[in-house]
ROKE-189139 format. One line per 3 residues: number of its first residue (from 1); their letters; for each residue x, y negated, z of C-alpha. Coordinates in Angstrom, 2 decimals. Layout:
N
NUM) a) X:Y:Z | ...
//
This chain:
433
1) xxx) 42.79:4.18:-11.32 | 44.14:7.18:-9.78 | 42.41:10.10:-10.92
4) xxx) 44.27:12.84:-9.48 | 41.41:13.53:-6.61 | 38.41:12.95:-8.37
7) xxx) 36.43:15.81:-9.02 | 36.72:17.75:-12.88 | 34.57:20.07:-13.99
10) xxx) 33.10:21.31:-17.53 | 29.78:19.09:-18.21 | 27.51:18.97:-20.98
13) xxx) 24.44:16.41:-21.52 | 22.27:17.38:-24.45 | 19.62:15.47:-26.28
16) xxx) 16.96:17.05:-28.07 | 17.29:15.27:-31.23 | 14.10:12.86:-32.22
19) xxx) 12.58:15.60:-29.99 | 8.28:14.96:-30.55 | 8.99:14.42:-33.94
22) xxx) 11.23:17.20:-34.43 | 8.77:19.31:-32.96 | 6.12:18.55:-34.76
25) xxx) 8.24:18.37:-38.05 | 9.52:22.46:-37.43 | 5.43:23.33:-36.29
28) xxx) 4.30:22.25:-39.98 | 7.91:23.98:-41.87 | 9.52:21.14:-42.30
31) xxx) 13.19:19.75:-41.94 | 13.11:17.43:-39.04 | 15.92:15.33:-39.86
34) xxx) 14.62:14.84:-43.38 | 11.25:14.20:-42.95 | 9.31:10.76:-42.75
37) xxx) 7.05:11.42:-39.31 | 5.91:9.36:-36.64 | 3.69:10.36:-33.46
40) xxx) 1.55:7.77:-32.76 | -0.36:7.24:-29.63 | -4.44:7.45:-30.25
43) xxx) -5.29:4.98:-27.48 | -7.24:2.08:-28.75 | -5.93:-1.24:-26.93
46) xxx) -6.06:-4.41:-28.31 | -1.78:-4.07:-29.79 | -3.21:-1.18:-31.50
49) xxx) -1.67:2.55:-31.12 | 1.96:3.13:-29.63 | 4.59:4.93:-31.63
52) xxx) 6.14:7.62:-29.30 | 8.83:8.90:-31.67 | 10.11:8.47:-35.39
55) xxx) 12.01:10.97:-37.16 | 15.73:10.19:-38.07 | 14.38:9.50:-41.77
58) xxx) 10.93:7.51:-40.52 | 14.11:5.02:-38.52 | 16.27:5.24:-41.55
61) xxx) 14.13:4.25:-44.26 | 11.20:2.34:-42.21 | 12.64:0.78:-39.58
64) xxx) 9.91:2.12:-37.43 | 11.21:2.20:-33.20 | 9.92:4.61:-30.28
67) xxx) 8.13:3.07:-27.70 | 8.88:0.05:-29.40 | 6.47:-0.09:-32.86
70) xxx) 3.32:-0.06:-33.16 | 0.21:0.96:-35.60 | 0.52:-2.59:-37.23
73) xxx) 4.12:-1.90:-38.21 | 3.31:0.92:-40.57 | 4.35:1.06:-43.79
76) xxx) 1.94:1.94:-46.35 | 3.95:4.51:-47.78 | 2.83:8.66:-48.76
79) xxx) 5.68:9.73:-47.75 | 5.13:9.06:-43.67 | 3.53:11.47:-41.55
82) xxx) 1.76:10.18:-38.81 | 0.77:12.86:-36.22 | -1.00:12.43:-32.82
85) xxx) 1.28:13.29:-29.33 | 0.74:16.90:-28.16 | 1.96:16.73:-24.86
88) xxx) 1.64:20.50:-23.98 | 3.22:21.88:-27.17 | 6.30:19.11:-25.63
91) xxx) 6.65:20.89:-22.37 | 6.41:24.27:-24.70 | 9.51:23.72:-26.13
94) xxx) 11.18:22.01:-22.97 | 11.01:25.29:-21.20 | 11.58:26.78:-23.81
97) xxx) 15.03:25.09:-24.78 | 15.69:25.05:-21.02 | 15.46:28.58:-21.25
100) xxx) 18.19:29.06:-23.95 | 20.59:26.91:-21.60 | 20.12:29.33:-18.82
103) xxx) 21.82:31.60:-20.99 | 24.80:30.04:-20.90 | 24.43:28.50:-16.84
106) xxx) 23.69:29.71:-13.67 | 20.21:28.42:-12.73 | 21.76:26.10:-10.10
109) xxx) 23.49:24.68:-12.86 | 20.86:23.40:-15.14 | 19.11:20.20:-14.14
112) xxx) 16.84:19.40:-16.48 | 17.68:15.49:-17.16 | 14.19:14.25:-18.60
115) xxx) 11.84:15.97:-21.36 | 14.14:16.19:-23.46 | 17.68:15.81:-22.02
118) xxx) 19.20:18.53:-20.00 | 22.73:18.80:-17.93 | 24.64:21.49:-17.75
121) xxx) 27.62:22.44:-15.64 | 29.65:24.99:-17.35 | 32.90:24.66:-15.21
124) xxx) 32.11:28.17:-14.11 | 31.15:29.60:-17.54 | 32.21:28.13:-20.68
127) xxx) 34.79:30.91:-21.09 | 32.32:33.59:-21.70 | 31.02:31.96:-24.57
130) xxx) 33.91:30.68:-26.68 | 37.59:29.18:-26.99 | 36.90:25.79:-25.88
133) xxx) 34.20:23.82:-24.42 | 33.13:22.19:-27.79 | 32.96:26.13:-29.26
136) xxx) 30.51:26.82:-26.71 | 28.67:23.12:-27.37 | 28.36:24.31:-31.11
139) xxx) 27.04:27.76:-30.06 | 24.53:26.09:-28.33 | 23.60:23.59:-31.02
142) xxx) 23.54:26.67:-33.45 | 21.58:29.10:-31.00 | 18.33:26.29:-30.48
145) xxx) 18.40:25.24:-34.02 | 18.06:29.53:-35.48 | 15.41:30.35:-32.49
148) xxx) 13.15:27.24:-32.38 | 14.55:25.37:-35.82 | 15.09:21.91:-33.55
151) xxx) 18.53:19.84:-33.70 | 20.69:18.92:-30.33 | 22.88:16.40:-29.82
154) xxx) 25.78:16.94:-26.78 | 27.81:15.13:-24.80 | 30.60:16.66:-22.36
157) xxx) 32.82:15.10:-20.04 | 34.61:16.16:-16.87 | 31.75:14.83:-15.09
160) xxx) 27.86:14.06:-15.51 | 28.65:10.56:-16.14 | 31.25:10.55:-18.80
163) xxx) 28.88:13.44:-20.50 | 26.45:10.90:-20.54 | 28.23:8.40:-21.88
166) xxx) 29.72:10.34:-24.68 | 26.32:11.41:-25.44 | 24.79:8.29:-25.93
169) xxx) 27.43:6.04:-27.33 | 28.96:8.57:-29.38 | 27.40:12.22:-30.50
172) xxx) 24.40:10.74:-31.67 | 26.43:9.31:-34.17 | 28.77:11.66:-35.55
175) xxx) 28.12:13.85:-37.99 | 28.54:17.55:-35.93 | 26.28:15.45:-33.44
178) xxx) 29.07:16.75:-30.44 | 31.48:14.28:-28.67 | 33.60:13.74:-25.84
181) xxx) 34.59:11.70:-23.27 | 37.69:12.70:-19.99 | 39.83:10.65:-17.90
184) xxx) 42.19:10.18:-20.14 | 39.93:8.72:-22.94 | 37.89:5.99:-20.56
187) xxx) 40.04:2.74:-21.80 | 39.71:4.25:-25.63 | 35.98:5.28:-25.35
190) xxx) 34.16:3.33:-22.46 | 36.17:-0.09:-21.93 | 35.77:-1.26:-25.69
193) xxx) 31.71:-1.99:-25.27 | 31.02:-5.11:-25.68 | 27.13:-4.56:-25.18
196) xxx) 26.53:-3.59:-22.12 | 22.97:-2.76:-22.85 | 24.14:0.34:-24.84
199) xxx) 25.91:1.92:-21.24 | 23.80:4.06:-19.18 | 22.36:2.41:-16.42
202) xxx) 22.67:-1.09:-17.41 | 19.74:-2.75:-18.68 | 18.89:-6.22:-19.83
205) xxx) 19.07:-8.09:-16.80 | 21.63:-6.26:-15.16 | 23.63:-7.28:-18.98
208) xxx) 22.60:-11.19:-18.42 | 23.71:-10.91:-14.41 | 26.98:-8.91:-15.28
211) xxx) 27.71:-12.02:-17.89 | 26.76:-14.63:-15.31 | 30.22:-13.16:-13.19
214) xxx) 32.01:-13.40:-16.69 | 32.03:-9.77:-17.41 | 31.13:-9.09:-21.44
217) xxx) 32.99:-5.53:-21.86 | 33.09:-2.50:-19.96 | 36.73:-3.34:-19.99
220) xxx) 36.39:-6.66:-18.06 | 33.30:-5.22:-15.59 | 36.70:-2.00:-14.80
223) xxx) 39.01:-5.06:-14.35 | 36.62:-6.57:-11.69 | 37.30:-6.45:-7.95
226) xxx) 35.04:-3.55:-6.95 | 34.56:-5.64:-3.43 | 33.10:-8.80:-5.54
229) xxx) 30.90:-6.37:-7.33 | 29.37:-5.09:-4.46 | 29.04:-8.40:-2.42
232) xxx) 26.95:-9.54:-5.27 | 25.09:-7.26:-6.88 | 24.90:-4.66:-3.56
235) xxx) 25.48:-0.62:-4.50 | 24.39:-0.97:-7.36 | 27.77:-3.39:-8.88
238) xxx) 29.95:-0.52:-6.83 | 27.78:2.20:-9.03 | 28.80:-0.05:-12.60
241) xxx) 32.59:-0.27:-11.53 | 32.41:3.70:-11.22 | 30.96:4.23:-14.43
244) xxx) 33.44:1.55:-16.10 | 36.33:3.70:-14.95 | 34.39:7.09:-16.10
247) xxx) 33.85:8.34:-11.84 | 31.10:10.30:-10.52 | 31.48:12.70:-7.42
250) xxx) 27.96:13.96:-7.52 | 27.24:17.57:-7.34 | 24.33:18.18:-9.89
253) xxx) 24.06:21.97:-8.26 | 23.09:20.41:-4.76 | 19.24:18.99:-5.23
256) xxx) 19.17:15.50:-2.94 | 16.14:15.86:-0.95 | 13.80:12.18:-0.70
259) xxx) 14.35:11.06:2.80 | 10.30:9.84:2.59 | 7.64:11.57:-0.09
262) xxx) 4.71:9.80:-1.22 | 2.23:10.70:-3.88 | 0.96:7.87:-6.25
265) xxx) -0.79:7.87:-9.57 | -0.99:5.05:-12.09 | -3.07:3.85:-15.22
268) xxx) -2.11:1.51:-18.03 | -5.77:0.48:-19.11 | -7.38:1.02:-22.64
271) xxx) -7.78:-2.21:-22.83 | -8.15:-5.57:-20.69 | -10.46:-5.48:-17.45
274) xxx) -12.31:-8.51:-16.41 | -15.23:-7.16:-14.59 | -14.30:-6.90:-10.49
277) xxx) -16.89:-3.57:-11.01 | -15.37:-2.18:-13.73 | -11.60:-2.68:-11.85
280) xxx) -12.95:-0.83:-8.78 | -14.22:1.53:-10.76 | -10.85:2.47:-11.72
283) xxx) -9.22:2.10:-8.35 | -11.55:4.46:-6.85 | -10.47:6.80:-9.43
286) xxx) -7.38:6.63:-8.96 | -7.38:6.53:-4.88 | -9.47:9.88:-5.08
289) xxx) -6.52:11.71:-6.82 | -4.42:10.14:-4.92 | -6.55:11.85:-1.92
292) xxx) -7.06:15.14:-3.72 | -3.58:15.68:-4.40 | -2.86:14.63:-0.29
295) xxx) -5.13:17.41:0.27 | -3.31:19.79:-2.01 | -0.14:19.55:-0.72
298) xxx) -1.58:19.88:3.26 | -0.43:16.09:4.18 | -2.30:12.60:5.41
301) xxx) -1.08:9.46:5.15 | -0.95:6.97:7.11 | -0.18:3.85:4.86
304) xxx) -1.68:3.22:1.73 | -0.49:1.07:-1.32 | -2.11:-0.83:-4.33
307) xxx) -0.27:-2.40:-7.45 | -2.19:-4.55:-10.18 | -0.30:-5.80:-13.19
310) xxx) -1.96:-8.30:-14.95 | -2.82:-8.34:-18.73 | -0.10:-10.17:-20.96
313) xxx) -1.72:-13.49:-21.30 | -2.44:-14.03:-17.91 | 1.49:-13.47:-17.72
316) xxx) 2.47:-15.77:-20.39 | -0.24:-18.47:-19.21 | 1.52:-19.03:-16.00
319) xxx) -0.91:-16.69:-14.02 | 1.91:-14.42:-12.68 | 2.24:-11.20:-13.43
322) xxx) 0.47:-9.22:-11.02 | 0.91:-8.26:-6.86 | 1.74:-5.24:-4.72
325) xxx) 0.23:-5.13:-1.07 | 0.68:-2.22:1.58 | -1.83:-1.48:4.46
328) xxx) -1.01:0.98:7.51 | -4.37:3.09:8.29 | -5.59:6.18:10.74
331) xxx) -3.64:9.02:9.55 | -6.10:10.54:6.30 | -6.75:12.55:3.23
334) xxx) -10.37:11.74:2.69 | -11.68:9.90:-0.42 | -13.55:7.46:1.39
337) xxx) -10.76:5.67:3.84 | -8.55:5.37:1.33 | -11.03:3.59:-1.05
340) xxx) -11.93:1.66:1.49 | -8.24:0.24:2.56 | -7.38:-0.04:-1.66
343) xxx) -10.73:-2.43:-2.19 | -9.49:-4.06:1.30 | -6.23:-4.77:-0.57
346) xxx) -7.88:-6.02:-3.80 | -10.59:-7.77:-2.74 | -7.92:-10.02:-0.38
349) xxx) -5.60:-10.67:-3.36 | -7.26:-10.41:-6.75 | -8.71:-14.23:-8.00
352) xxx) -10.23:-13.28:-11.02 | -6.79:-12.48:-13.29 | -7.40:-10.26:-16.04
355) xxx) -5.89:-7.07:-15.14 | -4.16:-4.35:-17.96 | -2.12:-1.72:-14.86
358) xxx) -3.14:-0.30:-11.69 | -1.24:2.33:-9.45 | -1.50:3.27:-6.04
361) xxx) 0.52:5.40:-3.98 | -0.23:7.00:0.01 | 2.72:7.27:2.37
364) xxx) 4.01:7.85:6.08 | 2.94:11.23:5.62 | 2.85:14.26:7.72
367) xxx) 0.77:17.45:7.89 | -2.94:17.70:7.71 | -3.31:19.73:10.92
370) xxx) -6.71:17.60:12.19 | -9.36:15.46:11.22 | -9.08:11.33:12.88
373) xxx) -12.44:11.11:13.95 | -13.47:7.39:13.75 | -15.73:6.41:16.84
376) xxx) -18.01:4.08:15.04 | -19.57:7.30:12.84 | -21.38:10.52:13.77
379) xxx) -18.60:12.90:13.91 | -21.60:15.41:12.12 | -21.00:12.93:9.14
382) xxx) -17.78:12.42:8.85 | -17.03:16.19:9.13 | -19.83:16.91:6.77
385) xxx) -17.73:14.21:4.12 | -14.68:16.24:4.24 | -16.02:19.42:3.76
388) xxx) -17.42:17.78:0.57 | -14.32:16.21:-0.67 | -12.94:19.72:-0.11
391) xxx) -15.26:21.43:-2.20 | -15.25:19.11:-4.99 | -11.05:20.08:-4.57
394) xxx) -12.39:23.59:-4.94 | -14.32:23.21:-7.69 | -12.04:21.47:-9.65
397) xxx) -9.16:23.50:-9.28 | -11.08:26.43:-10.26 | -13.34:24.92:-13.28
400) xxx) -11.42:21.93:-14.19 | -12.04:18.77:-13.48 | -14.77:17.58:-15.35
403) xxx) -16.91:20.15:-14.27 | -17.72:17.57:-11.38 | -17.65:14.29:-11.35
406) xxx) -18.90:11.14:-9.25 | -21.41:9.01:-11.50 | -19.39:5.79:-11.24
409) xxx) -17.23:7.29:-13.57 | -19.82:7.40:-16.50 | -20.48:3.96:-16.07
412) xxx) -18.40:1.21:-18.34 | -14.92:0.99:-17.92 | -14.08:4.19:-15.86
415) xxx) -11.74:6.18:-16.92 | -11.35:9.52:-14.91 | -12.54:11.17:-17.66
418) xxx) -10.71:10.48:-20.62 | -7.38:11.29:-18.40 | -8.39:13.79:-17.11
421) xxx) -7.08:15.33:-20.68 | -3.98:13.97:-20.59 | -0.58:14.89:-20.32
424) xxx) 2.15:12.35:-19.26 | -0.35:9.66:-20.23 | -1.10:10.57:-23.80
427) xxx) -3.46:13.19:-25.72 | -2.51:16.87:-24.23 | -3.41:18.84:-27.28
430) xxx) -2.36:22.75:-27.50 | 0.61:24.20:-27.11 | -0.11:26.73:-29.29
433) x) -1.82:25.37:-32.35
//
């Protein structure tokens, strides 16, 4: 590989260490890479709570894994902390950290990566702030830890990718929790992987289809004819071969805009629905947001989608594992012809599975600038239903919004209520407490 024209620049990727649990660790005065915490999901579901993060220690000494563990793997041990998620005190800190970083970058130049990964492009600025890039990476590191007493971990590379890289296969590791990857290094640092699954961007099936074409190293997968790659596994084998040999010509500072928006929402359920009411229930939920947030942001739709994931043992029973369907409607916002067109959807597909997720999503949009009038209804009624749905909008944005509700809601299994206080699909809490 020739890489005298590919693009070089000064890039760091950095990790908020363990970051819920380091949070809440530092909010109760306590080391967060010594101390034995967990934060545990509350929901009640038949697997019992999720754990969201584990301390370095609470991995260490217990085994315990994020997103991974669950209430029933808990030790019985004094020594672990389990906490409950606070969302908002999360986002806190994100801004806050974020904040910090734009000390260092232009604002074009931070792209916040995730909750709680960030990149940075400090081609233009590292010099202000030290001798050499990892100077500045350890002013950084030093800087968050004094101000908000929370650890980072940071990769840097000549571009986003080989940041990346270096932060996940390598700083989290070391002990000054800072490593590199350039050019030069690729064959040392990326071609010697022999699980795949540990790369960016390669998961487990892409892993099993990768070793279907023979490839078991990021060595072999840089050794493979780019042409094959593509041919059989479409952009996405051209996208592998480019991170095998460490390229990436994207310009982080220049947001890609989505060539189609939609707005969707989604629910994984407290527990397993049966009940075609008590699924409707939720789907009407869920399609008025859907609507509201339409309404917000001044667009209607014209196609409308519905997703239902079945529980596990219809899965593992043979029963499938759940369908998507898409119907094109009149151009809308309102609550009521998008209900209608999700129970449509269900109502033709479901056969009685036992379903855990639901999401649905409206598309085709374009600006609200009139109201479809549908000939089979008094246009006095169907102007009178979006003024209402409207002023329920108003309401809510004003006083919350469980300061108005639709009855169905109180009725078993809906569940507009209970998310209606959370954050990112777990318990909000305060930011401040």
């Amino acid at each position: 590989m020739d890489y005298h024209d590919e693009p070089r620049g000064v890039f760091f990727l950095i990790d908020n260490k363990s970051f819920y649990a380091s949070v809440e660790a530092s909010m109760r005065g306590l080391p967060p890479l010594e101390t034995c915490l967990v934060v545990m999901s509350e929901q009640a579901n038949t697997n019992g709570g999720l754990i969201l993060a584990t301390s370095p220690m609470a991995k260490k000494l217990f085994h315990l894994q994020a997103n991974v563990s669950r209430q029933r793997d808990l030790p019985q041990d004094e020594k672990l902390i389990v906490v409950p998620p606070r969302m908002n005190l999360y986002i806190k800190r994100n801004l806050e950290i974020n904040a910090i970083f734009k000390s260092f970058v232009a604002d074009e130049d931070l792209l916040p990566y995730s909750i709680d990964e960030s990149l940075l492009d400090l081609t233009h600025s590292w010099r202000l702030f030290g001798g050499s890039p990892r100077q500045v990476a350890e002013r950084i590191q030093t800087t968050v830890r004094e101000e908000l007493g929370l650890y980072t971990t940071i990769g840097i590379g000549d571009n986003p990718t080989q940041a990346k890289l270096a932060l996940d296969l390598y700083a989290k590791h070391n002990v000054d929790l800072i490593a590199e990857i350039h050019y030069q290094t690729v064959q040392d640092l990326i071609w010697p992987i022999t699980d795949l699954t540990e790369v960016w961007g390669i998961g487990r099936r892409t892993a099993d289809h990768l070793n279907r074409l023979g490839i078991h190293t990021m060595g072999e997968l840089a050794a493979t004819d780019p042409w094959q790659l593509k041919a059989e596994m479409g952009v996405i084998g051209a996208q592998l071969y480019a991170t095998a040999w460490g390229v990436d010509r994207a310009k982080p500072r220049y947001r890609a805009t989505p060539k189609e928006r939609s707005y969707g929402n989604s629910q994984v359920l407290p527990r397993d629905y049966r009940l075609q009411n008590e699924i409707e229930t939720v789907i009407k939920e869920i399609g008025e947001q859907v609507a509201s947030r339409l309404r917000h942001h001044h667009v209607q739709a014209t196609r409308i989608s519905l997703a239902i994931g079945f529980a596990y043992a219809t899965k593992e029973s043979g029963g499938g594992s759940g369908f998507a369907h898409t119907v094109t409607i009149d151009s809308t916002n309102r609550n009521q012809p998008i209900i209608d067109a999700l129970f449509h959807i269900f109502r033709q597909s479901w056969d009685g599975q036992v379903v855990r997720n639901i999401a649905v999503s409206a598309g085709k949009l374009h600006q609200d600038t009139g109201l479809q009038l549908n000939l089979f209804a008094p246009p006095q009624q169907q102007l009178r239903r979006a003024d209402i749905d409207a002023l329920v909008d108003t309401i809510r944005d004003r006083f919350g919004f469980t300061a108005l509700i639709y009855a169905r809601s109180l009725i078993d299994g809906g569940t507009a209520i209970q998310r209606a206080s959370l954050v990112g699909g777990h318990n909000g809490g305060n930011a401040y407490a």
